[in-house]
MOPAC internal coordinates of N, CA, C and O (Angstrom, degrees):
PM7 1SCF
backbone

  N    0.0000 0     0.00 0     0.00 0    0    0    0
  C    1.4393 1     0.00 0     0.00 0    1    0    0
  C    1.5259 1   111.81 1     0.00 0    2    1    0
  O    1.2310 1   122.29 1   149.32 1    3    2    1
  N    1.4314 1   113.22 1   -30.68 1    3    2    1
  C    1.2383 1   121.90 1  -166.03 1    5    3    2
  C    1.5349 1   104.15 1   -72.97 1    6    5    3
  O    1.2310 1   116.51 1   162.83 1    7    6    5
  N    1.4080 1   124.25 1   -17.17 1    7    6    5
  C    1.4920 1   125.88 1   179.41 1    9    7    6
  C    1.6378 1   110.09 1   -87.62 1   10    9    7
  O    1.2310 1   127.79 1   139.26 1   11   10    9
  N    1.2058 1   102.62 1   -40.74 1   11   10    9
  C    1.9262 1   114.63 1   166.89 1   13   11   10
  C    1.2283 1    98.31 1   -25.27 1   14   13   11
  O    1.2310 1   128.27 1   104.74 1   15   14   13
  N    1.8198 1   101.68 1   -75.26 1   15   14   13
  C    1.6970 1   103.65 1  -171.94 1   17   15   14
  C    1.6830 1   114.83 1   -28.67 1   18   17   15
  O    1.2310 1   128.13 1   107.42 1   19   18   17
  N    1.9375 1   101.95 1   -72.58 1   19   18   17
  C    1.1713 1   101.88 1   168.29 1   21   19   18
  C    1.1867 1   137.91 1    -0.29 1   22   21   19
  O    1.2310 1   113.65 1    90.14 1   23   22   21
  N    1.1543 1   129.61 1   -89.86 1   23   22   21
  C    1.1556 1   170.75 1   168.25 1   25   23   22
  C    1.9428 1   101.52 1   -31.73 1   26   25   23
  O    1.2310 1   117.51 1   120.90 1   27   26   25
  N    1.4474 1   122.35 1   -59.10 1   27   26   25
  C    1.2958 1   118.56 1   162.94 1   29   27   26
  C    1.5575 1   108.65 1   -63.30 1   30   29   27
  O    1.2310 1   114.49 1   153.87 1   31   30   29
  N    1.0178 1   128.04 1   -26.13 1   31   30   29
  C    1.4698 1   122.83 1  -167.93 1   33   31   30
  C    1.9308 1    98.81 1   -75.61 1   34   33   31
  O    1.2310 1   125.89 1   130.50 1   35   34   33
  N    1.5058 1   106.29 1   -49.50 1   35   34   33
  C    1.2436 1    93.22 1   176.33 1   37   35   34
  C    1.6833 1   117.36 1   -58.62 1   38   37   35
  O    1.2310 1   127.51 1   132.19 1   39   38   37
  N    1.4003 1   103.15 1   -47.81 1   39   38   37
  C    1.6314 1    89.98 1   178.52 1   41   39   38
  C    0.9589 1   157.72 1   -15.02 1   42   41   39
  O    1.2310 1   134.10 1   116.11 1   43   42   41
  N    1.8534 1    90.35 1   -63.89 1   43   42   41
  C    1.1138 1   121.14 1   172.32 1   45   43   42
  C    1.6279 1   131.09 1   -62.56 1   46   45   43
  O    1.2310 1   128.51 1   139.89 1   47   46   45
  N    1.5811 1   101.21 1   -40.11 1   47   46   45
  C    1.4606 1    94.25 1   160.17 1   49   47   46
  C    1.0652 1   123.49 1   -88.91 1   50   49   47
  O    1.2310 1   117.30 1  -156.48 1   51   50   49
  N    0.9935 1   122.75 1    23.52 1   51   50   49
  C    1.8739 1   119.89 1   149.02 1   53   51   50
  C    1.3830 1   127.56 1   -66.90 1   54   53   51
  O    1.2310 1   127.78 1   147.62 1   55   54   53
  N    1.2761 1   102.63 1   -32.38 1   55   54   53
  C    1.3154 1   104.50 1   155.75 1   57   55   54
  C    1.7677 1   141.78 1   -97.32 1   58   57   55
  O    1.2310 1   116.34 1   -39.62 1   59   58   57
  N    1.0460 1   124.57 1   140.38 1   59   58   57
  C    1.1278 1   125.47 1  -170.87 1   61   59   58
  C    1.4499 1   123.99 1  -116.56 1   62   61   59
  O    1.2310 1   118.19 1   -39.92 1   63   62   61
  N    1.3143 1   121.05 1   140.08 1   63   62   61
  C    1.5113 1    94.56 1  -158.81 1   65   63   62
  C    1.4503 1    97.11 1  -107.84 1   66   65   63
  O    1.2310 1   128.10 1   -26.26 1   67   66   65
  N    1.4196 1   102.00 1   153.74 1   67   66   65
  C    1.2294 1   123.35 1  -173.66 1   69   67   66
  C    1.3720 1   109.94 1   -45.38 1   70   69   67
  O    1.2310 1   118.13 1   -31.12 1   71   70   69
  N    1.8196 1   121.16 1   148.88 1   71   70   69
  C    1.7511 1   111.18 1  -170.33 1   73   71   70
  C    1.5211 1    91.68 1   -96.48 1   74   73   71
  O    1.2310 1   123.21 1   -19.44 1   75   74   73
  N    1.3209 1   111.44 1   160.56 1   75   74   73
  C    1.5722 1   118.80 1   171.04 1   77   75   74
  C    1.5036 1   101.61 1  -139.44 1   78   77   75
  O    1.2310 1   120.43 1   -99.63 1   79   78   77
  N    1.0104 1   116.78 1    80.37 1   79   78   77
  C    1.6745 1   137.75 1   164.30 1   81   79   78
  C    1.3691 1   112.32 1   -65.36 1   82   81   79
  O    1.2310 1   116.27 1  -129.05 1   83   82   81
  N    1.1590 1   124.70 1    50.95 1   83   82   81
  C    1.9139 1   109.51 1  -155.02 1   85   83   82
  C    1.5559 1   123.43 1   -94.20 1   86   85   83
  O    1.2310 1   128.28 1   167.92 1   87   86   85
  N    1.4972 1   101.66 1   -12.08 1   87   86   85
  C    1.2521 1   105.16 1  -175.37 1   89   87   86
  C    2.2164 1   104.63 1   -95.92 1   90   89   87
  O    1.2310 1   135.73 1  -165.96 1   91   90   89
  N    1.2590 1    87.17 1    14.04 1   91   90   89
  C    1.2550 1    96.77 1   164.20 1   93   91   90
  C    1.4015 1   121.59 1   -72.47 1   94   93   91
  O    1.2310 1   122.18 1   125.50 1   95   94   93
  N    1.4368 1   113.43 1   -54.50 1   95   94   93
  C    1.6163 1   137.87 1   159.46 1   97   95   94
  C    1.1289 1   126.66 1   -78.65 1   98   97   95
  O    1.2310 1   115.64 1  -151.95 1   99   98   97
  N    1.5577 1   125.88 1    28.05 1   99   98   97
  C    1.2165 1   122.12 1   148.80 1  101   99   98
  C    1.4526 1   131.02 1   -64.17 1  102  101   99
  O    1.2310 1   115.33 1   149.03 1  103  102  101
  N    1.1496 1   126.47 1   -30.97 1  103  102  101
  C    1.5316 1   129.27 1   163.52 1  105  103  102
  C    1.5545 1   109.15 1  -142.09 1  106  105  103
  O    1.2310 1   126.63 1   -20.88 1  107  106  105
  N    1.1250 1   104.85 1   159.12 1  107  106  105
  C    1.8190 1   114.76 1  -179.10 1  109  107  106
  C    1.4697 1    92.26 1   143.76 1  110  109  107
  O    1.2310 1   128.01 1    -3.14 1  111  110  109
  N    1.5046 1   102.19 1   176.86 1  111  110  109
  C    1.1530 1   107.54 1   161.23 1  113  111  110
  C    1.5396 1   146.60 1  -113.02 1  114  113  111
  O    1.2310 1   123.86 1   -37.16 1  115  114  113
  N    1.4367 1   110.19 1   142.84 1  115  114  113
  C    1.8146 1    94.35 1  -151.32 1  117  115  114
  C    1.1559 1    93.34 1  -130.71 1  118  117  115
  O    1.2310 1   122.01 1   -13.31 1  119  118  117
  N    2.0248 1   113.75 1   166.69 1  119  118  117
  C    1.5167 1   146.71 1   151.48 1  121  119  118
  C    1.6706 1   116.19 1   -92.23 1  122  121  119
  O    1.2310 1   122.31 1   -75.84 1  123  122  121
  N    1.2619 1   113.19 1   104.16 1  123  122  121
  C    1.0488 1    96.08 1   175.34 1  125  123  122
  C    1.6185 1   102.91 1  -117.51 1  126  125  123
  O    1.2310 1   116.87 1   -23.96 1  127  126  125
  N    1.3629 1   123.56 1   156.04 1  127  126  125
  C    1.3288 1   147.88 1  -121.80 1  129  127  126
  C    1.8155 1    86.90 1  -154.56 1  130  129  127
  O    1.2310 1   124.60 1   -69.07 1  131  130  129
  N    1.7913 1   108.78 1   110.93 1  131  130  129
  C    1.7930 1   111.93 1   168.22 1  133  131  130
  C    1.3312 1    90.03 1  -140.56 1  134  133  131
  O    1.2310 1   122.96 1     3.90 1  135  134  133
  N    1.4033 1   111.93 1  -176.10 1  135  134  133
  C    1.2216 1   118.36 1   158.16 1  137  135  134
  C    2.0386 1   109.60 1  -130.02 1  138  137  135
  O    1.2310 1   124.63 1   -22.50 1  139  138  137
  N    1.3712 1   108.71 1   157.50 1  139  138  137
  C    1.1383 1   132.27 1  -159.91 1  141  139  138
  C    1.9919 1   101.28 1  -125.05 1  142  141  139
  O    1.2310 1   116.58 1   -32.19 1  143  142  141
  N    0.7475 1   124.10 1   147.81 1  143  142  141
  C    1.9942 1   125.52 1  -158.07 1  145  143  142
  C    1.6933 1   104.42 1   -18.50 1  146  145  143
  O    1.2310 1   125.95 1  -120.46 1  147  146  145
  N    1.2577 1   106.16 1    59.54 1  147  146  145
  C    1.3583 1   107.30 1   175.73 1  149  147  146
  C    1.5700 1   107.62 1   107.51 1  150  149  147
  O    1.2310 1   117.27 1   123.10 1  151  150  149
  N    1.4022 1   122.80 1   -56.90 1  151  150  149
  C    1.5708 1   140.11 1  -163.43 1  153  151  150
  C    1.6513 1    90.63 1   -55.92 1  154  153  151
  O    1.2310 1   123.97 1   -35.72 1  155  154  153
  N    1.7952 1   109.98 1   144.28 1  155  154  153
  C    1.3415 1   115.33 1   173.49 1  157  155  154
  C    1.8228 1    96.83 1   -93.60 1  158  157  155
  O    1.2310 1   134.24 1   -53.13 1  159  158  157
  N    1.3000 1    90.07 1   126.87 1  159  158  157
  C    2.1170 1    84.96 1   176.00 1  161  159  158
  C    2.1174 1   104.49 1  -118.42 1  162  161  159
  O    1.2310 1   128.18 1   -11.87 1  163  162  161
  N    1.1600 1   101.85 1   168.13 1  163  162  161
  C    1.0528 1   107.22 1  -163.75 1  165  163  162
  C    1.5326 1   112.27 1  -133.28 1  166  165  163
  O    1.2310 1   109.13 1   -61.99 1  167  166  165
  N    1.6488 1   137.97 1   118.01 1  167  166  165
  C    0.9415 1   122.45 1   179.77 1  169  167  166
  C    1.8390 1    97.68 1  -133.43 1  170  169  167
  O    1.2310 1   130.73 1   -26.67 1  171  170  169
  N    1.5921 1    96.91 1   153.33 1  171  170  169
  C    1.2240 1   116.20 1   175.49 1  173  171  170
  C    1.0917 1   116.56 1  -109.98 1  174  173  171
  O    1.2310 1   120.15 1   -64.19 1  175  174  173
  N    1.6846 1   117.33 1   115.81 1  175  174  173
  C    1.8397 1   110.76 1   169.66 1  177  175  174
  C    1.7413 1   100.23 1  -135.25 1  178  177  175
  O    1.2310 1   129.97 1     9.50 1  179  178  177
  N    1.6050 1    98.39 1  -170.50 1  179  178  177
  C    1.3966 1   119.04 1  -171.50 1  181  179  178
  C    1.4061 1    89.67 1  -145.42 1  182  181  179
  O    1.2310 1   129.56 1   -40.60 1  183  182  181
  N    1.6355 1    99.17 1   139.40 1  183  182  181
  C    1.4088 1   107.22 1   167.21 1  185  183  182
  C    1.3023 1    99.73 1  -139.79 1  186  185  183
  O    1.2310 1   121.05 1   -12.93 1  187  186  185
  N    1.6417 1   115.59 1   167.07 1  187  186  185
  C    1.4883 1   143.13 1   146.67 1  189  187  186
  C    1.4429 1    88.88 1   -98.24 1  190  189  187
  O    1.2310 1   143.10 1     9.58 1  191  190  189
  N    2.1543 1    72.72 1  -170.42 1  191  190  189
  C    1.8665 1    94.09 1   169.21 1  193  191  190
  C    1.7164 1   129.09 1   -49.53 1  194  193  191
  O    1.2310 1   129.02 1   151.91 1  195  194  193
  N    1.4830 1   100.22 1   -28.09 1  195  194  193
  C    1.1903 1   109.08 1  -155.25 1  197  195  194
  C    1.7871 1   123.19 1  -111.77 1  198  197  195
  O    1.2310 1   132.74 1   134.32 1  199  198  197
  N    1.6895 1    92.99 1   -45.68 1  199  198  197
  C    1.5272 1   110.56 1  -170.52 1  201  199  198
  C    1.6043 1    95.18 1  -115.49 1  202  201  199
  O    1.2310 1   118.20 1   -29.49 1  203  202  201
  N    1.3153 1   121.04 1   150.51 1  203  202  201
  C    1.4610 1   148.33 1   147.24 1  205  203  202
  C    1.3617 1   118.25 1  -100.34 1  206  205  203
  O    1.2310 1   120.03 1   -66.96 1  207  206  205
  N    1.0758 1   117.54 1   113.04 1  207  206  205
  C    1.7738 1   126.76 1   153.32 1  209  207  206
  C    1.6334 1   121.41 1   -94.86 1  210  209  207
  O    1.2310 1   132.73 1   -82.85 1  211  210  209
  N    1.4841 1    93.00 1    97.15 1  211  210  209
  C    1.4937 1    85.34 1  -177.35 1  213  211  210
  C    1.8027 1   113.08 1  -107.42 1  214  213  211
  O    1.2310 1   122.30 1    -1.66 1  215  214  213
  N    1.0782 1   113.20 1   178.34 1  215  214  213
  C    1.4325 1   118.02 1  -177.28 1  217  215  214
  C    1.4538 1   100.90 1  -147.76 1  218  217  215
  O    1.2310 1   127.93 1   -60.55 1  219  218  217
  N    1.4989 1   102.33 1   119.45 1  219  218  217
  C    1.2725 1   106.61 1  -174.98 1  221  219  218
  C    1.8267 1   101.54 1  -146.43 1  222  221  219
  O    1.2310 1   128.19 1   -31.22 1  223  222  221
  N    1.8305 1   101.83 1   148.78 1  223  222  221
  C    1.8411 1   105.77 1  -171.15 1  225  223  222
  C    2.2341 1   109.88 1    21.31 1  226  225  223
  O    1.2310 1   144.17 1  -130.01 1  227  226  225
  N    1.6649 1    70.64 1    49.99 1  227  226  225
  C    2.2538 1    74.67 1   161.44 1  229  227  226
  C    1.5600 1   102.13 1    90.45 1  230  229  227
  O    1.2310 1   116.23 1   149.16 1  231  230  229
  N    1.6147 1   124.76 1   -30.84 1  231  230  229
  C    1.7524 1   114.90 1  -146.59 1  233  231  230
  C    1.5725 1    90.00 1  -113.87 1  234  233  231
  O    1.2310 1   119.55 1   -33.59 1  235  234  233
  N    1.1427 1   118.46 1   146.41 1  235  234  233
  C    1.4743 1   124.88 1  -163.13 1  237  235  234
  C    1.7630 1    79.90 1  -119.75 1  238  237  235
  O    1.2310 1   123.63 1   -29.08 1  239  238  237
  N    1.7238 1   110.64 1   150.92 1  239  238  237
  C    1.2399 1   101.45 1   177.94 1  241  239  238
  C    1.7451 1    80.97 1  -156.93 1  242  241  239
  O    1.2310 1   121.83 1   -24.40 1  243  242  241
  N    1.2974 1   114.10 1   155.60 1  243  242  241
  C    1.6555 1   130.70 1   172.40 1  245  243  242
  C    1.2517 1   100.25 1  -118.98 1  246  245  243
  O    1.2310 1   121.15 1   -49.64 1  247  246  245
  N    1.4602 1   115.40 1   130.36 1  247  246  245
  C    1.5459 1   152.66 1   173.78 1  249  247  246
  C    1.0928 1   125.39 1  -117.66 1  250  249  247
  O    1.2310 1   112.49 1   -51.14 1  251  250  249
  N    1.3123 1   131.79 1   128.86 1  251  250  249
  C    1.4534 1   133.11 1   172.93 1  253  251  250
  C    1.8098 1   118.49 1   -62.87 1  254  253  251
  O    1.2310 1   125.10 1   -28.27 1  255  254  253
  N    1.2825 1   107.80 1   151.73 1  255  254  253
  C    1.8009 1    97.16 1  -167.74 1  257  255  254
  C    1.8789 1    80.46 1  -127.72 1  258  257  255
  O    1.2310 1   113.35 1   -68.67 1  259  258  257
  N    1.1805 1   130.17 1   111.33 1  259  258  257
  C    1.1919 1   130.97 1   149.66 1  261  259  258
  C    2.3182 1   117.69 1   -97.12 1  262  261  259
  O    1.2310 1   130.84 1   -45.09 1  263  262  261
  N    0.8618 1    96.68 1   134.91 1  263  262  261
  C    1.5788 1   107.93 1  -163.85 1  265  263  262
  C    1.6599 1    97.84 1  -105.28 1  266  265  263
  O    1.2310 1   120.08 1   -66.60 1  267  266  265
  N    1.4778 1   117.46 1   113.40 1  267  266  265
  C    1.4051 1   141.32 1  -179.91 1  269  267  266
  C    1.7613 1   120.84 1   -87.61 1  270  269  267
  O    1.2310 1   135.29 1   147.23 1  271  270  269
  N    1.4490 1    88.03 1   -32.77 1  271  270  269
  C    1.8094 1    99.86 1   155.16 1  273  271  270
  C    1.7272 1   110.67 1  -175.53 1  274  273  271
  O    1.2310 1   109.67 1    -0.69 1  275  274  273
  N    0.9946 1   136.99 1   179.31 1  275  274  273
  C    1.5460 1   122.95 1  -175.09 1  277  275  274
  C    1.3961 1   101.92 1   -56.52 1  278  277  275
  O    1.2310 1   101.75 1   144.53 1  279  278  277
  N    1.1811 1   150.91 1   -35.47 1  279  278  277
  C    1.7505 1   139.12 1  -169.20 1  281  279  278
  C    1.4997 1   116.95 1   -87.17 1  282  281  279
  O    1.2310 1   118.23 1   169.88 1  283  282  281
  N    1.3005 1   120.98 1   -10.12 1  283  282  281
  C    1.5582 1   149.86 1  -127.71 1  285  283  282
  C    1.0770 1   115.91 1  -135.17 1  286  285  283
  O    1.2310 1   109.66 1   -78.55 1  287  286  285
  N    1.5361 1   137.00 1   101.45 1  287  286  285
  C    1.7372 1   138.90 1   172.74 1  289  287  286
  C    0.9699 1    98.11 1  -148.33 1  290  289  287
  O    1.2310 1   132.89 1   -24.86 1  291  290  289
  N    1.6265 1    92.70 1   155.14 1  291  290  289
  C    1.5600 1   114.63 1   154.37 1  293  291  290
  C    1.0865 1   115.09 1  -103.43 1  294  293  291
  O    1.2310 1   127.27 1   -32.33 1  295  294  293
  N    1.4609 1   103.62 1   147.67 1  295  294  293
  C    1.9947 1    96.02 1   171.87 1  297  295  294
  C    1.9194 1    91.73 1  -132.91 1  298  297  295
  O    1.2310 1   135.04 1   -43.65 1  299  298  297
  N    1.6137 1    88.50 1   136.35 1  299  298  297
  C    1.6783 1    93.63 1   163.58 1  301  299  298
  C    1.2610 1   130.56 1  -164.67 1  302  301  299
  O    1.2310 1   109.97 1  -104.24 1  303  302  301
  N    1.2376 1   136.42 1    75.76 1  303  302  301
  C    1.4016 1   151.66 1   134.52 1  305  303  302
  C    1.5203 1   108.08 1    76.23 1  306  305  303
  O    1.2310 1   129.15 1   -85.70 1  307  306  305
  N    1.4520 1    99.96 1    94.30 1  307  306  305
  C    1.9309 1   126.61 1  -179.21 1  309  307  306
  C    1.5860 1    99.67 1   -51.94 1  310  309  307
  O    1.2310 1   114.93 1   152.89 1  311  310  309
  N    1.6896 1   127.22 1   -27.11 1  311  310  309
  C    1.0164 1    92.40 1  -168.24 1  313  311  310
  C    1.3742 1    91.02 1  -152.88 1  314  313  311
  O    1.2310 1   110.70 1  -103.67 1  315  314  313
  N    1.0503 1   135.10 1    76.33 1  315  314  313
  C    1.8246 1   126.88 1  -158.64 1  317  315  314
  C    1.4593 1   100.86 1   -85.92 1  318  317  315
  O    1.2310 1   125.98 1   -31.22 1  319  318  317
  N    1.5432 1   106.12 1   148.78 1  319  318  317
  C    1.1339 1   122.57 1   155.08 1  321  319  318
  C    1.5287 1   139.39 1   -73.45 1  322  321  319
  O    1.2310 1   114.00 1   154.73 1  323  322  321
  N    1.5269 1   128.96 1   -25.27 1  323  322  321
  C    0.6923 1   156.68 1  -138.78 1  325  323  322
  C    1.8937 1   124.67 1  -169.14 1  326  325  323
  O    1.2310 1   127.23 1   -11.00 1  327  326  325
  N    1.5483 1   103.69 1   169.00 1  327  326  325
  C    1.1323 1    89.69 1  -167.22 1  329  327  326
  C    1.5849 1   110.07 1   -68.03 1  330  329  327
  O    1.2310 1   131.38 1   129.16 1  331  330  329
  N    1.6668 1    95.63 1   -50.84 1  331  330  329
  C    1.6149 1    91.58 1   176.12 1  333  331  330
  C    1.4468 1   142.71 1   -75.60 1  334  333  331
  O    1.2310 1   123.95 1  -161.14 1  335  334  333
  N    1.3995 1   110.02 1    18.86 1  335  334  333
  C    1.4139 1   130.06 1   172.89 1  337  335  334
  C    1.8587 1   102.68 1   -80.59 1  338  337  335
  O    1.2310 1   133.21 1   153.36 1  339  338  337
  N    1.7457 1    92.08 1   -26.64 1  339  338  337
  C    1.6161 1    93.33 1  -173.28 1  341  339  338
  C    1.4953 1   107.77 1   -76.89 1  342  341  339
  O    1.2310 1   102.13 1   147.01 1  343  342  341
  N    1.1409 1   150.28 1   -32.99 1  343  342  341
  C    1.1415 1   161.99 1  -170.36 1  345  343  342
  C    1.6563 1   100.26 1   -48.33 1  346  345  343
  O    1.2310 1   118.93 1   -56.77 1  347  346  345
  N    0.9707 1   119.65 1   123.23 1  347  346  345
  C    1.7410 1   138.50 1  -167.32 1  349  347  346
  C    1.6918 1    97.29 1   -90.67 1  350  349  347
  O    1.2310 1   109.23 1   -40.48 1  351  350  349
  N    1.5014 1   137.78 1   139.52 1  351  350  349
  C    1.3230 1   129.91 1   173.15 1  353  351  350
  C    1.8781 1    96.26 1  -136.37 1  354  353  351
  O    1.2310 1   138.48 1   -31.71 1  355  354  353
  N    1.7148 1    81.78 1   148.29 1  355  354  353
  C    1.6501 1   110.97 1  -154.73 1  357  355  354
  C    1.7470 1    79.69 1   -92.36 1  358  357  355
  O    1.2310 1   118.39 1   -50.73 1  359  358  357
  N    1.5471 1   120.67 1   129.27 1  359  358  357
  C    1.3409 1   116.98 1   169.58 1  361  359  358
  C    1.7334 1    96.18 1  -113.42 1  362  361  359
  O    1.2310 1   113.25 1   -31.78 1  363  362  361
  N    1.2576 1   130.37 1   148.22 1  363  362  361
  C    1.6568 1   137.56 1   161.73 1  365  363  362
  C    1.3287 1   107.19 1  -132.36 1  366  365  363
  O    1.2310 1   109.14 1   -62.64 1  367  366  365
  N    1.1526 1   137.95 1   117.36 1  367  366  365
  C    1.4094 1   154.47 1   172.83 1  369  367  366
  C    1.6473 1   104.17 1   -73.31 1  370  369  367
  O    1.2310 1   119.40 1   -78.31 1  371  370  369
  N    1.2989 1   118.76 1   101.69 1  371  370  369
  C    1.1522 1   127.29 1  -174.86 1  373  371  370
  C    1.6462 1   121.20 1   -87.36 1  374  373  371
  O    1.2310 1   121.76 1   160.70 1  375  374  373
  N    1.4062 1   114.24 1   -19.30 1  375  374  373
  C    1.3670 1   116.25 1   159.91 1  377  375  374
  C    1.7120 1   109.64 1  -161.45 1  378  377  375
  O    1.2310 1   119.00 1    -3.89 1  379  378  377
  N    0.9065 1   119.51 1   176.11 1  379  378  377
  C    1.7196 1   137.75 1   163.00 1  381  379  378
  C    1.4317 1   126.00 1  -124.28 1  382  381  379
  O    1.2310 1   128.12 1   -28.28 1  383  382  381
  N    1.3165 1   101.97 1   151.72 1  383  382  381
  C    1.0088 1    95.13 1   163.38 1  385  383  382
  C    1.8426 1   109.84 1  -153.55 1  386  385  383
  O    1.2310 1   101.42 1     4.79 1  387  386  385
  N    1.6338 1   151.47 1  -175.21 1  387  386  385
  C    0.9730 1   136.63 1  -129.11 1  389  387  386
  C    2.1025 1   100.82 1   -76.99 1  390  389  387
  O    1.2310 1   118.39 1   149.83 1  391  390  389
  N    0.9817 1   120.67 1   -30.17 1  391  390  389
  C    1.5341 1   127.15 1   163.19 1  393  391  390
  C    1.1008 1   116.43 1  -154.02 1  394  393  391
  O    1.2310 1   122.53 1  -115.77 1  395  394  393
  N    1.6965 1   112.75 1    64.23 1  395  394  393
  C    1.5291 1   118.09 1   149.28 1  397  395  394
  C    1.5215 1    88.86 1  -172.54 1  398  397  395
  O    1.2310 1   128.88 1    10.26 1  399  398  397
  N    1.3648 1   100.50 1  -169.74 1  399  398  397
  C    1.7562 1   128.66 1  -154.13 1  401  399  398
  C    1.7766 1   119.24 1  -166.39 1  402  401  399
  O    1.2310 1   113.76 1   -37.67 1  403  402  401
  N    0.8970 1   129.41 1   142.33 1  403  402  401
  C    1.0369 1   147.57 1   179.50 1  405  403  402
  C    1.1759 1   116.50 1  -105.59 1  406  405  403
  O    1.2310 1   112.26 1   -71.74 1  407  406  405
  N    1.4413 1   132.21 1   108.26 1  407  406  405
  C    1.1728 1   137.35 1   167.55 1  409  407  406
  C    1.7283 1   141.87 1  -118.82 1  410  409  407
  O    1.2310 1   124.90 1   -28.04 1  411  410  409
  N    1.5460 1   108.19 1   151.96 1  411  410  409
  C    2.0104 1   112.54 1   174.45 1  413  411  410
  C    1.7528 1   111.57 1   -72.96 1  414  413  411
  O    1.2310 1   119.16 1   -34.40 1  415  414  413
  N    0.6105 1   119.20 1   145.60 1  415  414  413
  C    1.8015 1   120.56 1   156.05 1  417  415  414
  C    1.5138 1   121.33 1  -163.81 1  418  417  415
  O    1.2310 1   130.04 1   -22.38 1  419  418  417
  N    1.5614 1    98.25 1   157.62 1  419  418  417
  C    1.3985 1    86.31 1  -179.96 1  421  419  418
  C    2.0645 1    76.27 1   170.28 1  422  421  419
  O    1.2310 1   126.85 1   -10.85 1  423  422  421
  N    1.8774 1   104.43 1   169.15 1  423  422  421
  C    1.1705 1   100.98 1   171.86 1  425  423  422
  C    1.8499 1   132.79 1   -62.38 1  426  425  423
  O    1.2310 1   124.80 1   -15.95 1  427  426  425
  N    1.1869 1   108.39 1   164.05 1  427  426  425
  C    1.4618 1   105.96 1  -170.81 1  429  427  426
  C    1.5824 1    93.89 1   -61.01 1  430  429  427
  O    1.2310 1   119.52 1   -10.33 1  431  430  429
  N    1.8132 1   118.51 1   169.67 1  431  430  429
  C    1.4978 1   102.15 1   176.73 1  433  431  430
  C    1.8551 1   130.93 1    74.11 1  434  433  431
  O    1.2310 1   129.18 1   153.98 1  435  434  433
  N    1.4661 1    99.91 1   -26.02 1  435  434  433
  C    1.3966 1   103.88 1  -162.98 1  437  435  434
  C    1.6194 1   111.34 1   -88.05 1  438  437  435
  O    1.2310 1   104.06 1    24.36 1  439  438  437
  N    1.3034 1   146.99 1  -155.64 1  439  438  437
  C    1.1327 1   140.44 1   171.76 1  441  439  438
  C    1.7183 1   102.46 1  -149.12 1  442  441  439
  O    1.2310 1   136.10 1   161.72 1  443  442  441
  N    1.5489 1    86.44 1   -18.28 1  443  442  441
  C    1.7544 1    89.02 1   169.75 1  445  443  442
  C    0.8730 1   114.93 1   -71.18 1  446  445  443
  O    1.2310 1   113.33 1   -26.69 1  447  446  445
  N    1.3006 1   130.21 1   153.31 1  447  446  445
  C    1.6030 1   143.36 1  -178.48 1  449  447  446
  C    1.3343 1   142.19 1  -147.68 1  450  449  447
  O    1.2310 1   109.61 1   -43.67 1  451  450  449
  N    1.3948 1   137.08 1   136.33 1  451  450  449
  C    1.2464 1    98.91 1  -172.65 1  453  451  450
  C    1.3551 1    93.81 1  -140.37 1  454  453  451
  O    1.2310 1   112.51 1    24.96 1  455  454  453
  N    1.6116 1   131.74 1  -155.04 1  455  454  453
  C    1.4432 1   134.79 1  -144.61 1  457  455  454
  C    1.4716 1    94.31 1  -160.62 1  458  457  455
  O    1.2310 1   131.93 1   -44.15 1  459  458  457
  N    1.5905 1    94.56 1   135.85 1  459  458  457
  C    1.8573 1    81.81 1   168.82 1  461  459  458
  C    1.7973 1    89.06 1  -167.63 1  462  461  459
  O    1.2310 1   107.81 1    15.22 1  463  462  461
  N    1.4010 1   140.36 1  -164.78 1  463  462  461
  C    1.6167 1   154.59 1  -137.52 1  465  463  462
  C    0.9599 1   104.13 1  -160.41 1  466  465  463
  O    1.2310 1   117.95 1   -65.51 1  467  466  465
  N    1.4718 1   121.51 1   114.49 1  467  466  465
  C    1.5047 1   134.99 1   167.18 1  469  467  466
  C    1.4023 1   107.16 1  -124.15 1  470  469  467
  O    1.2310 1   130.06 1   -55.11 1  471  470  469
  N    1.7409 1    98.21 1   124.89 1  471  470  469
  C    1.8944 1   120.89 1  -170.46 1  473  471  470
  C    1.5275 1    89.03 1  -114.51 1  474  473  471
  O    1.2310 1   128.63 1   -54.63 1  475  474  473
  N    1.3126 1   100.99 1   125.37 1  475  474  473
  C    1.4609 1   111.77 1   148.87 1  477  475  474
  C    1.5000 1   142.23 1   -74.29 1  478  477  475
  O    1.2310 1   126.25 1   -81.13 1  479  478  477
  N    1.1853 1   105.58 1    98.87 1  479  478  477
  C    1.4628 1   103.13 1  -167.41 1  481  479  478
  C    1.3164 1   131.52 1   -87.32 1  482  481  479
  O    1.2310 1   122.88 1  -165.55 1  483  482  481
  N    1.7209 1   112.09 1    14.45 1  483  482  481
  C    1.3974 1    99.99 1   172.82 1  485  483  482
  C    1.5871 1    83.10 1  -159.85 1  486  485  483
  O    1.2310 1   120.10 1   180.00 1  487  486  485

């Protein structure tokens, strides 16, 4: 029995769990990197605690950043044009690492989801 143990003990540190540094990336300024029906797209913003300015395909737009727990925001559109500008999106930072992050998104409510890379660039 005494080797059983063993044997889970190695296991277990084989794995390592993912870092979540998150209150690192609460504000600064970032590239984040998704993809769209296959195509890799690229948007540039700046945040604080509160507001995002992002710039994305040419149109710069400001969004509210409310924080649900350190890994956890919503972001949704200070001033929409439209219906689907109104639509609020659930962000979760799924890991870190020394200047970037891995992240979920998709609308609030939704079950769809998608994945995309945020580098901190300053």
């Amino acid at each position: 029995m005494l080797w059983l143990a063993g044997i889970g003990l190695v296991l277990t540190s084989c794995f390592k769990q993912q870092e979540r540094n998150c209150a690192a990336f609460k504000t600064g300024k970032f590239q984040v990197e998704f993809e769209v029906n296959g195509q890799k797209q690229i948007t540039m913003l700046e945040r604080n605690d509160s507001i995002q300015i992002e710039t994305y395909q040419g149109k710069t737009d400001t969004a509210t950043v409310r924080w649900v727990s350190d890994c956890e925001y919503i972001v949704k559109q200070k001033h929409p044009k439209n219906m689907a500008e109104k639509k609020a999106y659930a962000i979760k930072i799924l890991n870190t690492s020394k200047n970037s992050y891995t992240f979920e998104f998709g609308e609030v409510d939704s079950d769809v989801k998608q994945t995309g890379t945020v580098t901190k660039i300053n």
